[in-house]
C-alpha positions in Angstrom: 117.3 110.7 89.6 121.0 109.9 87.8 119.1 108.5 85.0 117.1 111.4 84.4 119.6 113.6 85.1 122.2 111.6 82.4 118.8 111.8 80.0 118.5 115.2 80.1 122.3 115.9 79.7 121.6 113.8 76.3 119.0 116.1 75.3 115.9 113.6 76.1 112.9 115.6 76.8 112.6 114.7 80.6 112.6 118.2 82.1 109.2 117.9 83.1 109.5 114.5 85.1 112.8 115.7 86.4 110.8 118.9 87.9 108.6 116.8 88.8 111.2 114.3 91.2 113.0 117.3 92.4 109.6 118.7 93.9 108.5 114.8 95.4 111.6 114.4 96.8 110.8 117.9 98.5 108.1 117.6 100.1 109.2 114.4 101.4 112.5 115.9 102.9 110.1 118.4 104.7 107.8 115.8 106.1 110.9 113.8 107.2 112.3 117.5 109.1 108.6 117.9 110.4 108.5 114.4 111.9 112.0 115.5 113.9 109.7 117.8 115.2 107.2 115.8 116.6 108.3 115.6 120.3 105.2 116.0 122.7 104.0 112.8 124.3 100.8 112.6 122.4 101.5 114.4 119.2 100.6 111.5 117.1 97.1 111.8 118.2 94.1 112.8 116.8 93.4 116.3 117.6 90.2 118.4 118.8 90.4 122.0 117.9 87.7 124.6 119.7 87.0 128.1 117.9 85.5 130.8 119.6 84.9 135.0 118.9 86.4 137.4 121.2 86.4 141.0 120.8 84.9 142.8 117.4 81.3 141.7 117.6 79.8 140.6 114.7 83.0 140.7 112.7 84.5 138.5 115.0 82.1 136.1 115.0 82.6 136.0 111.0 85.9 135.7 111.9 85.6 132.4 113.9 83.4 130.9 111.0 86.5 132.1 108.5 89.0 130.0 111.0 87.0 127.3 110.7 86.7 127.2 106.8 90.4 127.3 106.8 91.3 124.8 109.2 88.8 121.9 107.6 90.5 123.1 104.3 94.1 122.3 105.9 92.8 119.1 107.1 90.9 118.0 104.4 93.5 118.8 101.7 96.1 116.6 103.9 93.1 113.5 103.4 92.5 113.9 107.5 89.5 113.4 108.9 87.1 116.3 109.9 84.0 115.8 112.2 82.3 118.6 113.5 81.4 117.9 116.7 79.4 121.7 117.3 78.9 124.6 115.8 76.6 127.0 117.0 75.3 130.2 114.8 75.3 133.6 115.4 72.6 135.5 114.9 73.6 137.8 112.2 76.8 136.2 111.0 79.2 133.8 111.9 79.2 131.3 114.5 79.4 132.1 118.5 81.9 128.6 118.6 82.9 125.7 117.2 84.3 122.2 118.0 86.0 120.0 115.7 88.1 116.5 115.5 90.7 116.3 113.1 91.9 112.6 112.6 94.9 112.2 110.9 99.1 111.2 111.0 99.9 113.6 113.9 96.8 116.1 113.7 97.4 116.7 117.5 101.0 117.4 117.1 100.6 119.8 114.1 97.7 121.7 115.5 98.8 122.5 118.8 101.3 125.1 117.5 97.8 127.2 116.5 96.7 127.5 119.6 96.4 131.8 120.5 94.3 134.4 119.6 94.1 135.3 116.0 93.4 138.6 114.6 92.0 139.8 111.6 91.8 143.5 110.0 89.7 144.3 107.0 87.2 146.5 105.3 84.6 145.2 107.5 81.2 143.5 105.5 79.0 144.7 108.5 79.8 148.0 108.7 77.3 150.7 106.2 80.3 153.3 106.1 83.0 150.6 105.2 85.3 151.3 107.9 88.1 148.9 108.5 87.7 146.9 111.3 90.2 144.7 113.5 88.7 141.3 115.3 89.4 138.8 117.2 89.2 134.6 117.7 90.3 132.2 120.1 91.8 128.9 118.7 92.4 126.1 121.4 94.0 122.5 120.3 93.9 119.5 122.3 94.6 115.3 122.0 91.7 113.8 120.9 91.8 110.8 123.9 91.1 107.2 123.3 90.5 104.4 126.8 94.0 103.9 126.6 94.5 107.2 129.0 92.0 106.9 132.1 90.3 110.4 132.9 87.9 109.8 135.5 85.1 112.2 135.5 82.6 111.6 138.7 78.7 111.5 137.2 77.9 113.3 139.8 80.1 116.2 138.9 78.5 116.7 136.2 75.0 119.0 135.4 73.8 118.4 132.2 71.7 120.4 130.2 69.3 119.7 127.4 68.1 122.3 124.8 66.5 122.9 121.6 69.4 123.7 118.7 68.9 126.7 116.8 69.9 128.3 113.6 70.7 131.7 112.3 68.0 134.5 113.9 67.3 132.2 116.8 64.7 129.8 114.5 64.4 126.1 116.0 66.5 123.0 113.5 65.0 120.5 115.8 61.5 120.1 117.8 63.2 118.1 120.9 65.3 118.8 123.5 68.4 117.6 121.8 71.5 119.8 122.2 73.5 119.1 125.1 75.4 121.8 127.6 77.3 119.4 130.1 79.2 121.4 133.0 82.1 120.2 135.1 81.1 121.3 138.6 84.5 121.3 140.3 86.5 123.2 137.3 83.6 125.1 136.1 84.2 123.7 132.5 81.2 124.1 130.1 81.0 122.2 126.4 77.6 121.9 124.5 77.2 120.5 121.5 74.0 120.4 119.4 75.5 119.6 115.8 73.8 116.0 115.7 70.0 115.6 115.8 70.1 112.8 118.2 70.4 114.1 122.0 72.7 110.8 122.9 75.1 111.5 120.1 75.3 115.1 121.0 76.0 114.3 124.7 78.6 112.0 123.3 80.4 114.5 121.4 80.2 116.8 124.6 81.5 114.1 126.7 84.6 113.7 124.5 85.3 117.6 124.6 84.9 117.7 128.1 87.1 114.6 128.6 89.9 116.3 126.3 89.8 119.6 128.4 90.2 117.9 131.4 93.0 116.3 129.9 94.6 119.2 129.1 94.1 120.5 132.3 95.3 118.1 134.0 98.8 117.8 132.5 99.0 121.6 132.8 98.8 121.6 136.9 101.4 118.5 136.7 103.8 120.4 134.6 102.9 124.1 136.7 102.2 125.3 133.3 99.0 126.4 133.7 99.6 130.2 134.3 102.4 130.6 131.3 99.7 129.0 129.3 97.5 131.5 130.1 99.8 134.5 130.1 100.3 133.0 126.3 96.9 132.8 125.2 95.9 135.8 126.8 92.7 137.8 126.2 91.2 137.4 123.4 91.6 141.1 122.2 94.4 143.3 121.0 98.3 142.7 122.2 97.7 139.3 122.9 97.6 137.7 119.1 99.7 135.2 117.9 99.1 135.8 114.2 97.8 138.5 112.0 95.7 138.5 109.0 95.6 141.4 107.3 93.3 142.4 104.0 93.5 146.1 104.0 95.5 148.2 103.6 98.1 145.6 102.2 97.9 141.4 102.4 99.7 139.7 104.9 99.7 137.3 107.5 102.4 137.0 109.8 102.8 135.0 112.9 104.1 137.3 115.8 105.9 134.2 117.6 107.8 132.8 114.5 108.4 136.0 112.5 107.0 133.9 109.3 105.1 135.0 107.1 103.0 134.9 103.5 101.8 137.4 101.6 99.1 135.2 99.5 96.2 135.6 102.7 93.9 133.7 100.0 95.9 131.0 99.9 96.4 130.6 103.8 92.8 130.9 104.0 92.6 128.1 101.9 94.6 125.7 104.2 97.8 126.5 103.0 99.4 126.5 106.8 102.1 124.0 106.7 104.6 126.5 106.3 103.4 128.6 110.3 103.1 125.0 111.3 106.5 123.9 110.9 107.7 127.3 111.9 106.1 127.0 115.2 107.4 123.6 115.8 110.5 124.9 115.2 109.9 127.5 117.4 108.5 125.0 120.5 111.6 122.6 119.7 113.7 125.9 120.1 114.9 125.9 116.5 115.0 129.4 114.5 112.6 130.2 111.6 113.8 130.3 108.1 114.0 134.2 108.3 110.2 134.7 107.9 110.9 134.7 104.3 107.3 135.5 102.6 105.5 132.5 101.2 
């Protein structure tokens, strides 16, 4: 950088490459403060992220699908990994849930500040008279699991399922019996999954949402944290949202927890989350936000 700098004081045309360092070394003082950040026991694990609609009907549903968009977006624009491991269609619009793996340098650790209910208000699509509408989706992050942590899960407390997948208006993508609904008798946990053609590589994928969930719920009764964790996610309707996306009648999205905010919602819908990320890590490490200062 002294060389550049001592170039351009000679009048040498290196502005550009200057700009250029300056905005490098950046972003990599901002992965370095974001790696301070990192303090849960499995943040550097992949991560398996669960959408689902809650209030607002079809718009909700929409909703979820929109979530999804921009969290593959995030991921993929970081070079992570995205597998979708279900996503069932709505009827009309939208999807009634999705699961997906992110694999990636600390996907788990970054994602689990997004867990909350989400709300989004807008001129709704659905709607003949145009009326704005306000809806509602449940985002849930958990540590993608490898063998090296045991959770034992009984074969006989499971029931499993099989099913024909379906599409949009309830018209059959496959002739067999191959999506797979596996529930966990003694919690009453239910994941299905019926993204892959093959019944064994659906139950898979089920299998390895169930084993995360159990995970999770585990370490929540060990850390008598599983009622504040509830209190925090809430319903999945109004007054219990952790961020706000809002179309009409002005642009903004603005995370209720953090205080940040941006006012470009197009470009957060494109993936553009790092900056609610870090805030919320900042936030969870009990560090202050940068003022909310519009992004």
């Amino acid at each position: 950088m002294g060389t550049l700098a001592e170039w351009l004081r000679e009048g040498e045309d290196v502005e550009d490459d200057l700009r250029e360092y300056l905005g490098r070394l950046g972003r990599q003082l901002d992965d370095f403060e974001l790696r301070r950040l990192f303090s849960g026991e499995y943040d550097a694990e992949d991560a398996i992220l669960t959408i689902n609609p809650g209030a607002g009907g079809t718009d909700a549903m929409d909703w979820a699908d929109m979530l999804v968009g921009m969290y593959v977006r995030w991921a993929k624009g970081r070079g992570f990994e995205v597998d979708i491991l279900d996503r069932q269609p709505a009827e009309e619009a939208g999807i009634k849930g999705a699961a997906l793996e992110i694999k990636g340098d600390h996907a788990y650790g970054r994602l689990r500040v997004e867990s909350g209910i989400h709300r989004l208000v807008r001129m709704s699509p659905f709607d003949t008279q145009h009326r704005r509408h306000t809806s509602f989706a449940s985002v849930a992050a958990f540590p993608s699991l490898d063998d090296r942590i045991e959770i034992e899960i009984d074969e006989n407390d499971l029931r499993i399922d099989t099913f024909r997948a379906s599409g949009r208006g309830g018209q059959h993508v496959n002739v067999t019996d191959s999506a797979v609904r596996i529930t966990h008798l003694p919690t009453g946990l239910v994941v299905s999954c019926q993204n892959e053609r093959s019944q064994h590589r659906n139950r898979e994928s089920a299998m390895k949402v169930l084993r995360a969930r159990l995970y999770d719920r585990a370490v929540r009764e060990q850390k008598a944290r599983e009622e504040a964790q509830k209190q925090s996610l809430g319903d999945n309707t109004f007054g219990n949202q952790i961020r706000s996306y809002v179309f009409q009648p002005y642009r903004l999205v603005k995370d209720h927890r953090t205080n940040h905010q941006a006012g470009d919602v197009d470009r957060v819908m494109n993936g553009d989350l790092d900056g609610f990320i870090k805030a919320g890590l900042r936030m969870a490490a009990g560090a202050d936000d940068d003022g909310g200062r519009p992004g």
